[in-house]
N, C-alpha and C positions, 0 to 999 in steps of 0.2 A: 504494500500500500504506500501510494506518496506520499509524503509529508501535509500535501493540501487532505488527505484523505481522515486528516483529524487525528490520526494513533493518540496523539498525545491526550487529545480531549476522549476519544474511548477510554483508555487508560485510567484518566482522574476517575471516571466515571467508574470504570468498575471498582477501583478501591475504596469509594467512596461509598459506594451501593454494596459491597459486600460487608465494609463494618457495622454499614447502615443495618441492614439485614440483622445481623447476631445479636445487636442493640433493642431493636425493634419486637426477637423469638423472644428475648431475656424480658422486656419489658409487658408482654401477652401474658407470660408464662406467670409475673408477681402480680399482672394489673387483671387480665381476663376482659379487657378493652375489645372491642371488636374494630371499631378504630385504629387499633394498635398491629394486632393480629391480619387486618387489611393490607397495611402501608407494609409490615413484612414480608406479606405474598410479591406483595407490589416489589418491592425491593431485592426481593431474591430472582423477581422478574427479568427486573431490571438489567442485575449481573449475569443472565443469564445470556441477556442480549446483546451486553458490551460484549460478553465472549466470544458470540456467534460473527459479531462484528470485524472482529479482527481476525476469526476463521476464513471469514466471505474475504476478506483482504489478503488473505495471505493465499488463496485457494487460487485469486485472479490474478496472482504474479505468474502462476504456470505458461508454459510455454505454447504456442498454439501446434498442434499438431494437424492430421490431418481430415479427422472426425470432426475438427472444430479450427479451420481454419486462421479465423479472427480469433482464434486466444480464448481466454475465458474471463475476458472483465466483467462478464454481464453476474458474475458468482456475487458480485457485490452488493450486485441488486437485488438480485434471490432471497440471500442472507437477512438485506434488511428488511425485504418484506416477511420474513419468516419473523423474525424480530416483531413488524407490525400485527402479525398473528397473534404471537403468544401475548405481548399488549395487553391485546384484546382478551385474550384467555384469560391466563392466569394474572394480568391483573383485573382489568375491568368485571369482569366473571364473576370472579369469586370473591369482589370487594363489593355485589350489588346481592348474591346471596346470601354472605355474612352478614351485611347487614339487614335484609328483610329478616333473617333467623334471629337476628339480635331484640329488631323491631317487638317478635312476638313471643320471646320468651324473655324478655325483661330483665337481663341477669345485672345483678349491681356489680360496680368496679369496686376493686381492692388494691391500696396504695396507689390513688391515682398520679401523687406526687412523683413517682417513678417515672408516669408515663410521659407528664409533663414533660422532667428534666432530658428524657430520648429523646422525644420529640424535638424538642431545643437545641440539641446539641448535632441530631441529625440536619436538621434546618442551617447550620452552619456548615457541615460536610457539602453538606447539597447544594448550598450558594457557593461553595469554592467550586466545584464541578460543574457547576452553569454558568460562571465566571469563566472557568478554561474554556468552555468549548463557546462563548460569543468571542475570547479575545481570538478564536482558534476560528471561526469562521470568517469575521472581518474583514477579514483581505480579499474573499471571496464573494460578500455579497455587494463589497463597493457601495454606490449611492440606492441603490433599492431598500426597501421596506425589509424589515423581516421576514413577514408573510411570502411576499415576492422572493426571498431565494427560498425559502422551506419550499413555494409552487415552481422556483425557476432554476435550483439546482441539481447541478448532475452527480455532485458527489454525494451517495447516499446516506451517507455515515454523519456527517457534521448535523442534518436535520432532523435524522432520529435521534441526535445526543441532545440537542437542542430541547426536544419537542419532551423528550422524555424528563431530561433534568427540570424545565417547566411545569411540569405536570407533578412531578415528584416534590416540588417547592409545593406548590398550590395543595397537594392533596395532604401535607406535613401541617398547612398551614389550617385546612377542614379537618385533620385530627385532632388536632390542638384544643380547635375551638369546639368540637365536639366533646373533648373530656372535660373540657374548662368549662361547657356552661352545666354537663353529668355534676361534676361537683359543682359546681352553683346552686344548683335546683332538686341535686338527688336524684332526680329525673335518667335513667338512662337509655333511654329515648333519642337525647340530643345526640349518645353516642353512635348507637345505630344510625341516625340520619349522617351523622357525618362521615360514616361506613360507605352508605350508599350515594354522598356524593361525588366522594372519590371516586367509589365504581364508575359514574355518569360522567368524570371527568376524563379516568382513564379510557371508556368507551369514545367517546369523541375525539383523542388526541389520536387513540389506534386505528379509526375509521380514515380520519383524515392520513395520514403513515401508509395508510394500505390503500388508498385512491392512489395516492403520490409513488409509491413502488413499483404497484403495478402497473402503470403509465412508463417508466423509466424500464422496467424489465419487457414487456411488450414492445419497445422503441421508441422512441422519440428521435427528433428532429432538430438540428440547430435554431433558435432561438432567432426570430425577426434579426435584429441588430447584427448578432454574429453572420446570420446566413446573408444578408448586406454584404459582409465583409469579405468573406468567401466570393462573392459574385464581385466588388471590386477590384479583388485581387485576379481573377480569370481575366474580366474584362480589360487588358492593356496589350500593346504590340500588336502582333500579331491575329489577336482573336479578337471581333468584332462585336460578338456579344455571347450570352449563354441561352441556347437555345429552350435547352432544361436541365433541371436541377435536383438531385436529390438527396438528403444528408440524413444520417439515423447512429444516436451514440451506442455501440457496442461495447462502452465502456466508459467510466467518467471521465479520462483521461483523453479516450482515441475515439473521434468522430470518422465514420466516414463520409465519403461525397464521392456521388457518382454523377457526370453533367454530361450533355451533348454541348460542344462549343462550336459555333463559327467562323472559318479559320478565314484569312484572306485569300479567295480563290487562286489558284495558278499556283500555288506553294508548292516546290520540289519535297519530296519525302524528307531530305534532311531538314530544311527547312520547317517542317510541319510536326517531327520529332523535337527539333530546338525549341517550336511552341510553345510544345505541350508540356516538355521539362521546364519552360520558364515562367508559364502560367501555374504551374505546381509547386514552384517553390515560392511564388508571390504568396499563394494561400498559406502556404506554411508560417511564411512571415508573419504574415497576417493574424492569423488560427491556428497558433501552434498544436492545437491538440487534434488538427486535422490530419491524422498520420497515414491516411489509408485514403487515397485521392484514385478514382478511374476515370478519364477526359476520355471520351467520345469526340474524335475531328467531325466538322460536316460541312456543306456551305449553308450560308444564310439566301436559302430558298424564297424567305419571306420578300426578300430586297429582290431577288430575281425575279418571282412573277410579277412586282408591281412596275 
């Protein structure tokens, strides 16, 4: 995996969600929180999917052979949508049954002060790991929104770290206030509700994860601006215009593009070879990550019959 591919921010994140974890069984285990007992499924989720992460990374440095031509980048994508699966499983799942279970059997918490203090101390683990992975995406989402690169990036890994360490703040911060108002009110009711809003958070975050992967593992396409670019870089010397065009990422890294171009008519064969190597390395310059380039010569017919 490349360095843009976030390691660093998977990495905080699993260590962070695996101490989270042990924190969170120990604190079920004195408090009998469902609350509690939630965010550690969640948590153990979590680690399960920094690891799958860096599997799907490590799986797409393989070499391309001949079953699979183009290499195997797209393992990256797989991986995180697998990731957006279990999300959805074992977290969302089992944070929306535990709490209807909690809802109707009414069990009171024990040593809620425990739960508190995990709670708290996880919240701070959690804001260091959402911290790495926005200083760790920044370079890559430039002047756009957030939303806009979690919908416009190609690297998988940085908006499932994202999306997850978000969602894992947010649902630390509905446990919280779930035990906090159980003790308030005695009531434990509010702790089940705040079971099942995390389920409802992590159901959402997972849905959106798994629209987003499976669009990028399916194929997509270079991006308006970039595919501009691609077309400016063809378009000089020799070649006249691009008759058509077509681009689809096999990996986060390596776009292809396949085009028909319009050469200048009468070009001698070396001539029309020197084109096509010069209009492929324009692109390159251009879009470096356009590593797999196939030009189509033709003439521009359009200009002839008119």
């Amino acid at each position: 995996m490349s360095s843009h591919g976030g390691t660093r921010a998977i990495i905080a994140a699993l260590l962070a969600n695996a101490g989270i974890a042990l924190a969170k069984f120990i604190g079920y285990l004195v408090t009998g929180s469902s609350s509690m007992l939630a965010e550690a499924v969640h948590s153990v989720a979590d680690t399960s999917n920094q690891g799958l992460l860096l599997l799907g990374g490590k799986r797409a440095q393989r070499a391309a052979t001949p079953e699979h031509p183009f290499g195997y980048g797209r393992d990256r994508y797989f991986y995180s949508f697998i990731v957006a699966l279990l999300l959805f499983t074992l977290g969302s799942v089992f944070a929306l049954y535990e709490g209807f279970h909690k809802l109707e059997s009414h069990e009171p918490l024990s040593t809620p002060l425990v739960a508190v203090i995990i709670l708290v101390v996880a919240i701070g683990l959690e804001g260091f790991s959402f911290r790495t992975a926005i200083v760790e995406s920044r370079p890559l989402k430039g002047g756009g929104t957030w939303w806009q690169f979690i919908r416009q990036s190609k690297v998988p890994e940085l908006p499932v770290v994202l999306l997850e360490d978000f969602g894992a703040l947010i649902g630390l911060v509905l446990a919280l206030l779930g035990v906090g108002l159980t003790v308030l009110t005695g009531n434990p009711v509010f702790d089940a509700l705040g079971t099942i809003a995390i389920g409802l958070l992590l159901g959402v975050i997972a849905i959106i994860l798994i629209v987003e992967m499976k669009s990028l593992l399916v194929g997509e396409g270079a991006t308006a601006p970039v595919l501009q670019q691609i077309v400016d870089g063809l378009t000089a010397e020799q070649v006249q215009r691009v008759i058509h065009i077509r681009t689809e990422y096999i990996g986060p890294e390596e776009l292809l593009v396949a085009a028909k171009i319009a050469l200048t008519p009468g070009l001698p064969v070396e001539q029309v070879a020197a084109a096509i190597d010069a209009a492929e390395a324009r692109v390159r310059a251009a879009v470096p990550v356009a590593r797999m380039i196939y030009l189509e010569p033709d003439l521009d017919r359009s200009t002839a019959a008119a």
